[in-house]
N, C-alpha and C positions, 0 to 999 in steps of 0.2 A: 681684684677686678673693680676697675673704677663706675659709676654710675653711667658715664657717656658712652663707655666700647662695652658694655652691655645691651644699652637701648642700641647701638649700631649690629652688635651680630644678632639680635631678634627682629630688624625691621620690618622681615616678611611677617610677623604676627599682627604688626601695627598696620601694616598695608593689607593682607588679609582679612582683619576685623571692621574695618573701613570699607571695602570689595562688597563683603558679606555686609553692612546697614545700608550702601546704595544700596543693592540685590533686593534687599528687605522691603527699603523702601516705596522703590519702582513696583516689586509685588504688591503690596497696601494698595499706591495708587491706581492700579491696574482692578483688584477684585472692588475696592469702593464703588470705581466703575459699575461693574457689573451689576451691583447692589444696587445702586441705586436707579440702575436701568431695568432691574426686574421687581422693583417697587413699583416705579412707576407705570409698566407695564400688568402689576397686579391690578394696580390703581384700575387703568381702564379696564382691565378686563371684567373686572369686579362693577363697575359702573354702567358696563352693558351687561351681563348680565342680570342684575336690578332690573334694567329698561325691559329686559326680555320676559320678566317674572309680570311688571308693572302692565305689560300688552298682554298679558294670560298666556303667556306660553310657560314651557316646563324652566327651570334655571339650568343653564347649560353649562359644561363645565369648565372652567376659569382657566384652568391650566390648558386646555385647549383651546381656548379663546388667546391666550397669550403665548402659546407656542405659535399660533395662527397669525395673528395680528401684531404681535410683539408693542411695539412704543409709535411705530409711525402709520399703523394702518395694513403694513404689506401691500399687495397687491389691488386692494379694496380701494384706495386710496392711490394710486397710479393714475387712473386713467378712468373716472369713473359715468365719467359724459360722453368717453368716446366711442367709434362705433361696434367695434368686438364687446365692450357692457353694455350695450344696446340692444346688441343682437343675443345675448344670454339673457336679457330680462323676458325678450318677447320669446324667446327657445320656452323658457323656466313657465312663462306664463301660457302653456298648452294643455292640451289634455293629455296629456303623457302616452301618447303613441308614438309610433317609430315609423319612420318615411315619410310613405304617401299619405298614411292616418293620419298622421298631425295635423292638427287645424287650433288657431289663437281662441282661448276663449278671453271671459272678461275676468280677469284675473281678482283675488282678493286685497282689499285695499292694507289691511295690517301687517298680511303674510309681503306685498311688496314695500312696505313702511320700515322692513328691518334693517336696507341696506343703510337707507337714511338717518337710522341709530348709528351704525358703525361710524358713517359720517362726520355725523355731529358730536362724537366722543375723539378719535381721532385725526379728524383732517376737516375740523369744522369749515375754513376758507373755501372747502370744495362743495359746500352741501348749498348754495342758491341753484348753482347751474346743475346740478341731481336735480333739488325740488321740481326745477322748470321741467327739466328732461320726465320726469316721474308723472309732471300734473297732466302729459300728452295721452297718457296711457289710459286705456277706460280701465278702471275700477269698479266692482261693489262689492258687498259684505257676501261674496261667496261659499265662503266655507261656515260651517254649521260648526259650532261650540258650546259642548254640555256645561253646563252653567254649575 
């Protein structure tokens, strides 16, 4: 059996082995992806929750922060000047009654200062026309915190 009509009746091995390192290597490029999209995603998540430790609140949990927000913000960062978040900040800033109870009060300036982290971590391009929209709202240091 000569060396030439050997390598001809195994071709399907050489074609097969070849088949299988594209396969290989399209998977590689595919999970790098993913790595390096849920790094980056730790990243923020990781860096607002700091901010959230740094304001005195509790540190909230990362993996929910990044199942949440993922890399671009999610829905935080959609649309966050427009009038449906508008109408959620002033709902959010009530006194937590239902219907006709509800009545706006003057909401707490730090407890409404979080959205503006999410922001500024992010989808920083969108956080001037927030601040603006935020600086309409009355504010003061409402809420009592044990020291």
């Amino acid at each position: 059996m000569s060396p030439t009509r050997f390598a001809s009746e195994h071709k399907w091995i050489y074609v097969g082995a070849i088949v299988l390192l594209v396969v290989l290597a399209i998977i590689g490029i595919i999970q790098y992806e993913s790595v390096k999209t849920g790094n980056e995603a730790a990243k923020k998540a990781n860096q607002l929750a700091d901010a959230a430790e740094e304001a005195g609140y509790p540190r909230p949990d990362t993996g929910t922060i990044q199942r949440a927000l993922g890399t671009d913000g999610g829905t935080v960062c959609e649309d966050p000047v427009g009038a449906l978040a508008s109408a959620l900040w002033k709902i959010n800033v009530s006194n937590g009654a239902a219907f006709v109870g509800q009545r706006p009060v003057i909401g707490d300036a730090r407890a409404l200062r979080a959205e503006a982290e999410i922001l500024k971590i992010y989808c920083p391009d969108k956080l001037d026309k927030f601040k603006n929209k935020l600086d309409d709202l009355k504010t003061d240091d409402t809420v009592r915190r044990d020291a």
